[in-house]
TORVOVO-586669 format. One line per 8 residues: their letters; for each residue x, y, z of N, C-alpha, C, O. Coordinates in steps of 0.2 Angstrom, whole numbers, always signed. Layout:
N
A	X Y Z X Y Z X Y Z X Y Z; ...
//
This chain:
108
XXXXXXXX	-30 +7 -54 -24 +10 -51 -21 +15 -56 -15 +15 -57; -25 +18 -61 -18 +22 -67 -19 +27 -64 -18 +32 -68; -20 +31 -58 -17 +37 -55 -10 +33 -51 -5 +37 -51; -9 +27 -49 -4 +25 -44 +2 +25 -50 +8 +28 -50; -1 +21 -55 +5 +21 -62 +7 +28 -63 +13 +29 -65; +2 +32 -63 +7 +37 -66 +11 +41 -61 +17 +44 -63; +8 +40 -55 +16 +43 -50 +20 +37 -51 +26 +37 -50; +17 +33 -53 +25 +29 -54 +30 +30 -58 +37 +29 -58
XXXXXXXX	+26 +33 -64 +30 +35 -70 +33 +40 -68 +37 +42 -72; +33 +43 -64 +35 +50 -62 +40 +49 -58 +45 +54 -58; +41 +44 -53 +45 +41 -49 +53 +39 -53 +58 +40 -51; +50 +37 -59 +53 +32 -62 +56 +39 -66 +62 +38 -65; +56 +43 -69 +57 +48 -73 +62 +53 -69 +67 +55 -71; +60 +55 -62 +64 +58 -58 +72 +56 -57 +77 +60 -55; +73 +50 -57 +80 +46 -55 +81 +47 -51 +87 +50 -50; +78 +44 -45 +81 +44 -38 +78 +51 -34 +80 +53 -29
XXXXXXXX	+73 +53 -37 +73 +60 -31 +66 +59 -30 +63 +62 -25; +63 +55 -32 +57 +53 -29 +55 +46 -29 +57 +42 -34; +52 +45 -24 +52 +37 -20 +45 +36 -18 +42 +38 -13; +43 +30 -22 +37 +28 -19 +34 +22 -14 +34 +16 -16; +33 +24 -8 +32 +20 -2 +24 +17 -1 +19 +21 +1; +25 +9 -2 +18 +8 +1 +18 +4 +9 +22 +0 +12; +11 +7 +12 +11 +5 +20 +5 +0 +17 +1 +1 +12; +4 -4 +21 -1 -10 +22 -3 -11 +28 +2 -11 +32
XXXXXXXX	-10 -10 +32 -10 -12 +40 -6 -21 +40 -5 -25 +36; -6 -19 +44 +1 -25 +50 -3 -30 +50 +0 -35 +50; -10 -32 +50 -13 -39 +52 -15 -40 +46 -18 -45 +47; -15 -37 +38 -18 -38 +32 -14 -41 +28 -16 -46 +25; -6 -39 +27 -4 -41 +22 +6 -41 +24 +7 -37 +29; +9 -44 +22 +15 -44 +25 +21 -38 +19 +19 -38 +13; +26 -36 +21 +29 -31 +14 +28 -36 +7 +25 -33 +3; +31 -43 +7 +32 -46 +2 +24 -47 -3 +22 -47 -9
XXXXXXXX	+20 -47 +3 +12 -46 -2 +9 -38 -5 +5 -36 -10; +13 -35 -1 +11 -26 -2 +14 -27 -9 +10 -27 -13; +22 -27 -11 +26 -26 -15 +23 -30 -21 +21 -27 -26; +22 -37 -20 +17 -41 -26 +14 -39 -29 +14 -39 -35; +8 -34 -24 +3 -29 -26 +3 -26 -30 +0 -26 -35; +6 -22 -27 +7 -16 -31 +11 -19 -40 +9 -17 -45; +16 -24 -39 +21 -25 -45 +17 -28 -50 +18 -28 -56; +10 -33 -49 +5 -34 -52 +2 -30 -55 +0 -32 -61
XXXXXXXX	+0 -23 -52 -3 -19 -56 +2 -14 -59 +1 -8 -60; +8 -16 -60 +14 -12 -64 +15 -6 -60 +14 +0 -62; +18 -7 -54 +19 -1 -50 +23 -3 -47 +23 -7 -43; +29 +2 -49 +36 -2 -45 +37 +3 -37 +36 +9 -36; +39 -2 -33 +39 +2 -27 +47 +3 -26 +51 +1 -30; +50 +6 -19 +55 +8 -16 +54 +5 -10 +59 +5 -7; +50 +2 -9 +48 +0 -2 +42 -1 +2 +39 +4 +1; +39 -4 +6 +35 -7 +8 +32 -9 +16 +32 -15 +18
XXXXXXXX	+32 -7 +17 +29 -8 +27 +23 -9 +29 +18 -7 +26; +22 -14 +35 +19 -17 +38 +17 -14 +44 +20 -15 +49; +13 -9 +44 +12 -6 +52 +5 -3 +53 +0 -2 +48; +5 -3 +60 -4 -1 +62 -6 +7 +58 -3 +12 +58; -10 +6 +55 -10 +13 +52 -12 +17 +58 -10 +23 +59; -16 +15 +63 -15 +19 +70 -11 +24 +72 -11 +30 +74; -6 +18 +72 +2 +20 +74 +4 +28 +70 +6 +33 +73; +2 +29 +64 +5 +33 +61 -3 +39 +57 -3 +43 +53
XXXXXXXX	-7 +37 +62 -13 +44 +61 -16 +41 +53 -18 +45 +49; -16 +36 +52 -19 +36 +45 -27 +32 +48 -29 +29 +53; -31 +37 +41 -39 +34 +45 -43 +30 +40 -47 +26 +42; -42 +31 +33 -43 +28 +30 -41 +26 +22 -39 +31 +19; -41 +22 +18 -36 +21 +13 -40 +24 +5 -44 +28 +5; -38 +21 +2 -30 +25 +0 -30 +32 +3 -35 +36 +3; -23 +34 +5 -19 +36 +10 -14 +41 +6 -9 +37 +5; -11 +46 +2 -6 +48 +1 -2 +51 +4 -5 +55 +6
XXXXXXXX	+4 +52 +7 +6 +58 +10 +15 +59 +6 +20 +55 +6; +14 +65 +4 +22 +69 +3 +23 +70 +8 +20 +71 +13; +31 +68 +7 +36 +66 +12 +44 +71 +10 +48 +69 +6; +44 +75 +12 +50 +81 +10 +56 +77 +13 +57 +73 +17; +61 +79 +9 +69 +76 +9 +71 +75 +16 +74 +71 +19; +67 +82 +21 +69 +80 +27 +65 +76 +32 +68 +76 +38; +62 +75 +31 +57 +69 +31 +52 +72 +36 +52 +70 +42; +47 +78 +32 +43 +81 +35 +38 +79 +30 +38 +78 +24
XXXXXXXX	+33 +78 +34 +26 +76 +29 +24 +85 +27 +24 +90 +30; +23 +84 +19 +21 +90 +17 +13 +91 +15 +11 +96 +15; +11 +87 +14 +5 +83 +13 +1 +79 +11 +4 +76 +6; -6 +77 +13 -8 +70 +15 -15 +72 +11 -19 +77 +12; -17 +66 +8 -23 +67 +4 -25 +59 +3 -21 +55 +0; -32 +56 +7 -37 +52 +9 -41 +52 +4 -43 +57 +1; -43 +42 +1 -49 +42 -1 -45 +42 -9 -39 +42 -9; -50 +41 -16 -51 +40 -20 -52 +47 -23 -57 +50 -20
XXXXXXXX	-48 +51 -28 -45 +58 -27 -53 +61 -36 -54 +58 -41; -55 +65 -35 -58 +67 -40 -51 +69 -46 -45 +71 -44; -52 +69 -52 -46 +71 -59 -43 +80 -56 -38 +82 -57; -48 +82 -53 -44 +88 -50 -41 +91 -46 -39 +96 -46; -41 +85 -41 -36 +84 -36 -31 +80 -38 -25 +81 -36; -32 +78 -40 -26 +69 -42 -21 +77 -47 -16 +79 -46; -25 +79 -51 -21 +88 -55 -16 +89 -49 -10 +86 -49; -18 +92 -46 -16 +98 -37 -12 +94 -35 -6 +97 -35
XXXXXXXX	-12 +85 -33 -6 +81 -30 +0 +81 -34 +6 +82 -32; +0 +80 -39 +5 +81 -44 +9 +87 -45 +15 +88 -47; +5 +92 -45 +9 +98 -47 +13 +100 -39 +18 +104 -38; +7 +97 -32 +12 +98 -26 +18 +95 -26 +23 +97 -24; +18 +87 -30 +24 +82 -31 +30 +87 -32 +35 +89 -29; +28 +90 -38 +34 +94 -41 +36 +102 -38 +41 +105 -40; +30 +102 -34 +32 +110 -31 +38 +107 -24 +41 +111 -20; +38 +100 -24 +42 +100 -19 +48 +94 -20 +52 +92 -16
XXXXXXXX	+49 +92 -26 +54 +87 -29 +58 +92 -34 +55 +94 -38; +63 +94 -32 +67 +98 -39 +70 +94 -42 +74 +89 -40; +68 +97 -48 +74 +92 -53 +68 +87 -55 +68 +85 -61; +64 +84 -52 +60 +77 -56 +57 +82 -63 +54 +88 -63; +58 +77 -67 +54 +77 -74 +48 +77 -76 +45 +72 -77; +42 +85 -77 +36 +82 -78 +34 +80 -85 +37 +82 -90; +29 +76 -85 +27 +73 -91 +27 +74 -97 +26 +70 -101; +28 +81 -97 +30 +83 -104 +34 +83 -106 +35 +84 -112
XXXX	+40 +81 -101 +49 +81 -103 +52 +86 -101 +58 +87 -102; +49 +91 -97 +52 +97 -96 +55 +95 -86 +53 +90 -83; +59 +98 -85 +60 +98 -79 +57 +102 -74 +53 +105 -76; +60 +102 -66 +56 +106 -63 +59 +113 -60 +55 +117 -57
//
């Protein structure tokens, strides 16, 4: 999971303006087990849900999807990301989080 860590470091870096949300399908795991998960492998969450991935068009995991301030999906990226995508998601994070901090310490 050190792609998951590092949006978290990012998350973490932002103060508040970016949030990271894990979903669990609904028959697999309850929030309090999601949240464990994830904090085992040093990934702090904002929050955690229990729902049919059905419900919300997801087809298979891992599942990303950017979520804009107004809570418009901006985009959604399936599956296990090659290093040149996992690139592209991040600089999308920041094309659309103003103000979060990129890793070099510069702002956005």
């Amino acid at each position: 999971m050190p792609f998951y860590r590092r949006l978290a470091a990012i998350r973490t870096a932002s103060q508040g303006r970016l949030r990271v949300l894990a979903i669990a399908p609904k028959a697999s795991e309850t929030e309090l087990e999601t949240k464990a998960h994830f904090s085992e492998q040093g990934i702090a969450l904002d929050g955690a849900q229990a729902i049919s991935f059905s419900a919300i068009g997801v087809l298979g995991t891992p599942t990303v999807a950017l979520v804009g301030s107004d809570g418009a999906v901006v985009a959604v990226w399936t599956g296990k990301l090659p290093q040149e995508k996992e690139t592209q998601m991040v600089e999308r994070i920041f094309a659309v989080c103003r103000g979060c901090i990129r890793e070099n310490g510069r702002g956005n």
